[in-house]
Kinemage of the C-alpha trace (Angstrom):
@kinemage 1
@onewidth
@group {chain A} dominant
@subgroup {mainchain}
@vectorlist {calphas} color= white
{ca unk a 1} P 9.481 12.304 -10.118
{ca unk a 2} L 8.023 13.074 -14.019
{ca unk a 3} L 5.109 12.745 -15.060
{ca unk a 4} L 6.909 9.644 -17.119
{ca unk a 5} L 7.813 8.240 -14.246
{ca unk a 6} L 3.777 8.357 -12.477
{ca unk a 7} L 2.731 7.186 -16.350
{ca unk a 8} L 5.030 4.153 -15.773
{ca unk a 9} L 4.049 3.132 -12.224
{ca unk a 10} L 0.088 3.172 -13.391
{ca unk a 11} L 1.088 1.455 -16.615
{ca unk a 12} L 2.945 -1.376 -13.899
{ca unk a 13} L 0.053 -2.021 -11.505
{ca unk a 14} L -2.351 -2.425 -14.033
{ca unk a 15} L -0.109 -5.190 -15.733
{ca unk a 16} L -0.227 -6.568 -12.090
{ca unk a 17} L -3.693 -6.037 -11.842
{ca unk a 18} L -3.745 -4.056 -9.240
{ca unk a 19} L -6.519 -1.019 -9.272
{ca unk a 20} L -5.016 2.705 -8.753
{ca unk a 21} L -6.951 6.006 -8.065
{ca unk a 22} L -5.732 9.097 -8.214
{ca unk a 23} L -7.290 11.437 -5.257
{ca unk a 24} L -7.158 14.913 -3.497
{ca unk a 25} L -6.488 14.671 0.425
{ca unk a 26} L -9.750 15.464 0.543
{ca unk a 27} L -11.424 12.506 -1.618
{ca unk a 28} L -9.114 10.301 -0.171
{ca unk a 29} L -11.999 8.760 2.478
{ca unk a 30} L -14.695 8.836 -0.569
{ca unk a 31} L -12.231 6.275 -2.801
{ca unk a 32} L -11.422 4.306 0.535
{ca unk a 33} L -15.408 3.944 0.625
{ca unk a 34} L -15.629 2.973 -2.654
{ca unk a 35} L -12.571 0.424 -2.953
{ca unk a 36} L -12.984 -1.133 0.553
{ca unk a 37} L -15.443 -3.835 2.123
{ca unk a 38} L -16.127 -3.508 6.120
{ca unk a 39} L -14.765 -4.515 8.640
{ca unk a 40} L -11.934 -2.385 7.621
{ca unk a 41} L -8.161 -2.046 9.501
{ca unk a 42} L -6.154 1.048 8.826
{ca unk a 43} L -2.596 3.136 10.247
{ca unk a 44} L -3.067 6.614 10.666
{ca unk a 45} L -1.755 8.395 7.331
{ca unk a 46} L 0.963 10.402 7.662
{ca unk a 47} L -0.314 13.272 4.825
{ca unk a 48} L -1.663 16.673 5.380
{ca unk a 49} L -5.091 16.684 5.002
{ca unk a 50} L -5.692 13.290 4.926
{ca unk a 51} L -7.946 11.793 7.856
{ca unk a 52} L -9.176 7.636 7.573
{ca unk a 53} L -12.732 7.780 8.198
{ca unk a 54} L -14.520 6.735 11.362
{ca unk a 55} L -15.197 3.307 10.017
{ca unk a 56} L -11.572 2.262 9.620
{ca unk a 57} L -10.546 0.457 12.913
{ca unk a 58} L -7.156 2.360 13.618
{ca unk a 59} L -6.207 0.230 16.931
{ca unk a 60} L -6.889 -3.578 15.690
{ca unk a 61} L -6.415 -6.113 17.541
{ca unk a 62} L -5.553 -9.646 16.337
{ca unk a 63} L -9.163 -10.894 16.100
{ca unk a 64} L -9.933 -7.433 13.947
{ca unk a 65} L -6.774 -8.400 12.157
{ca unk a 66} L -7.932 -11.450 11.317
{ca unk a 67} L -11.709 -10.776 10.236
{ca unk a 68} L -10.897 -7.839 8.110
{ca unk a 69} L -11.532 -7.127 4.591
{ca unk a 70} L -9.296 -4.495 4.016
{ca unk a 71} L -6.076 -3.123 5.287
{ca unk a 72} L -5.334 0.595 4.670
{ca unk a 73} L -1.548 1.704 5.157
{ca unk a 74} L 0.768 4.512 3.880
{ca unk a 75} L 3.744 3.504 1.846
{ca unk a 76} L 6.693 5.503 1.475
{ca unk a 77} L 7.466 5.140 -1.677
{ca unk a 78} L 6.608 3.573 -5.061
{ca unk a 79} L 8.882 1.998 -7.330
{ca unk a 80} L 7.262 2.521 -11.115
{ca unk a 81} L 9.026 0.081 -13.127
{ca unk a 82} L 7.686 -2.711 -10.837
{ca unk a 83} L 4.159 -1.371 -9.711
{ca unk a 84} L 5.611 -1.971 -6.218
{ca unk a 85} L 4.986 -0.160 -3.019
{ca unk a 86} L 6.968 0.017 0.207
{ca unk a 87} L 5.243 -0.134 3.660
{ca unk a 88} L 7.589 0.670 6.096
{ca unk a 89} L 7.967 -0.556 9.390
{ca unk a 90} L 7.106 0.557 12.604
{ca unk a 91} L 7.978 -0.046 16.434
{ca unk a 92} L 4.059 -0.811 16.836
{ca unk a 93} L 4.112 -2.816 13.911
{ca unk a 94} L 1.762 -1.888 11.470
{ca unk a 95} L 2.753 -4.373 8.617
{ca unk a 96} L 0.090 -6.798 9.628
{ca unk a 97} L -2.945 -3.912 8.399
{ca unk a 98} L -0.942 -4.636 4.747
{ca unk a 99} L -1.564 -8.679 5.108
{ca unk a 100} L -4.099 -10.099 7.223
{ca unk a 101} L -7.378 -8.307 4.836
{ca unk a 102} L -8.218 -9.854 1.735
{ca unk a 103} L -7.892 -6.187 -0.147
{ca unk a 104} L -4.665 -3.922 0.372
{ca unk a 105} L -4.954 -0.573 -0.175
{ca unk a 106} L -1.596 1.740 -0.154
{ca unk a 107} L -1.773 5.133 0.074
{ca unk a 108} L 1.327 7.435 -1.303
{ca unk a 109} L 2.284 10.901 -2.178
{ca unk a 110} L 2.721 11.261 -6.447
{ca unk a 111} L 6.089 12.413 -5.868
{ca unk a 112} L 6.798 9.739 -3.509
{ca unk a 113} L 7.138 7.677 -6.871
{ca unk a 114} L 10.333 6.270 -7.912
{ca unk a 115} L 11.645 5.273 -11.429
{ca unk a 116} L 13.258 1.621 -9.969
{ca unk a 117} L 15.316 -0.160 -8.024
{ca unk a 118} L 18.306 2.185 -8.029
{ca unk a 119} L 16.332 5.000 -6.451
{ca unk a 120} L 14.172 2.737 -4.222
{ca unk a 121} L 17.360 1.095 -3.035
{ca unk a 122} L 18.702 4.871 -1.981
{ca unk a 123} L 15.475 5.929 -0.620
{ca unk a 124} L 15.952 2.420 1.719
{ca unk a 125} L 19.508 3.082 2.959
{ca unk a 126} L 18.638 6.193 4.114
{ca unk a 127} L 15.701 5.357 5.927
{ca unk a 128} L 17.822 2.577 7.175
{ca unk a 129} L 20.424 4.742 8.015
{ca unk a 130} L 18.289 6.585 10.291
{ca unk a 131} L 16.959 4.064 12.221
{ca unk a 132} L 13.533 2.894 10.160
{ca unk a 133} L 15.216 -0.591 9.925
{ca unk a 134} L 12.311 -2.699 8.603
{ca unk a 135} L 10.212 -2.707 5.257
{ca unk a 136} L 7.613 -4.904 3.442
{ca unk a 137} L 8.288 -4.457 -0.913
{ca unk a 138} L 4.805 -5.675 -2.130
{ca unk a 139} L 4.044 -6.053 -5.608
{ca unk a 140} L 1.025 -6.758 -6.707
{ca unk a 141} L -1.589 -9.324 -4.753
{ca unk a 142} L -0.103 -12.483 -2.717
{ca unk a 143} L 0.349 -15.068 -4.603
{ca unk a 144} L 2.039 -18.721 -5.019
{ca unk a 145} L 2.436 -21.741 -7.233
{ca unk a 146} L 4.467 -23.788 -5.129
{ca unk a 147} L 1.413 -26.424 -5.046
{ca unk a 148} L 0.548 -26.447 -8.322
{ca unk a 149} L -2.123 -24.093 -9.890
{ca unk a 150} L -1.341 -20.044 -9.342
{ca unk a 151} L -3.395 -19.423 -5.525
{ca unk a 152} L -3.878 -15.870 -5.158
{ca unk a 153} L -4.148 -14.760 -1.233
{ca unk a 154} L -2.311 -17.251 0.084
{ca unk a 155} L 0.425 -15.474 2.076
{ca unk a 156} L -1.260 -12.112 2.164
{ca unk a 157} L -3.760 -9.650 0.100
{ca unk a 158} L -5.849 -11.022 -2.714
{ca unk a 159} L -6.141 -7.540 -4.122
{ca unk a 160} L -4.427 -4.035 -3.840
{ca unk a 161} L -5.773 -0.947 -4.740
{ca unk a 162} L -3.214 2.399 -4.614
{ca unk a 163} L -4.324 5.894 -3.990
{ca unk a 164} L -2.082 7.963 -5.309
{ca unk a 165} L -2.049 11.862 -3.952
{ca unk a 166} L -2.454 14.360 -6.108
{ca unk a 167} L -0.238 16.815 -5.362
């Protein structure tokens, strides 16, 4: 990962329209404060340092699901040409905390940044490879024009919003 590479991913979501924030492990629950609405859903993160605040429901259950603003996950990596993220999946399924809130908000490493689709593509076979056999490649806020006019939110987030972790 260069800093080219971290230039290109923030140039990406912002052509997207998605909102970034760069953050200490420490100021990670301040920018979740500022970025999210409650009620807000949320995985544990798997980062040193980094805690979700008391407010972030950690053990939803569908009705939380449901009413939530925001969903808070890690993503393993992020693929800078595309502004995308990858939430991986998990045996307890967490991929629903990524799609049920009107706001997404994706928490990765800086150097968990990849240039594109090459490098995401390895990163996936291995974690396939080792038995992580399931993965959500979001880019950007849900949206369709199958019925006509572009409807944002209509299969998942309205919004994202990625913290990147200063490293």
């Amino acid at each position: 990962m260069s800093t080219g590479t971290v230039a290109t991913f923030e140039d990406s979501l912002e052509r997207l329209e998605v909102g970034w924030t760069h953050a200490s492990p420490g100021e990670v629950a301040t920018v979740l404060r500022e970025v999210c609405d409650d009620p807000a859903v949320g995985v544990e993160l798997p980062y040193d340092g980094v805690e979700l605040p008391s407010w972030v429901n950690t053990d939803p259950t569908p009705a939380d699901l449901r009413d939530a603003n925001a969903g808070i996950t890690a993503a393993g990596i992020g693929i800078a040409d595309y502004g995308s993220v990858v939430v991986q999946g998990t045996p307890d399924g967490v991929e629903p905390v990524s799609l049920f809130g009107d706001l997404h908000v994706a928490v990765l490493r800086e150097s968990d940044i990849v240039s594109g689709m090459p490098e995401a593509f390895e990163w996936l076979g291995e974690e396939f490879r080792t038995g992580h056999d399931s993965a959500i490649i979001a880019t950007g806020p849900s949206a369709t024009a199958d019925m006509g006019a572009l409807v944002k939110g209509a299969h998942g987030p309205k919004d994202v919003h990625v913290v990147i972790l200063d490293e």
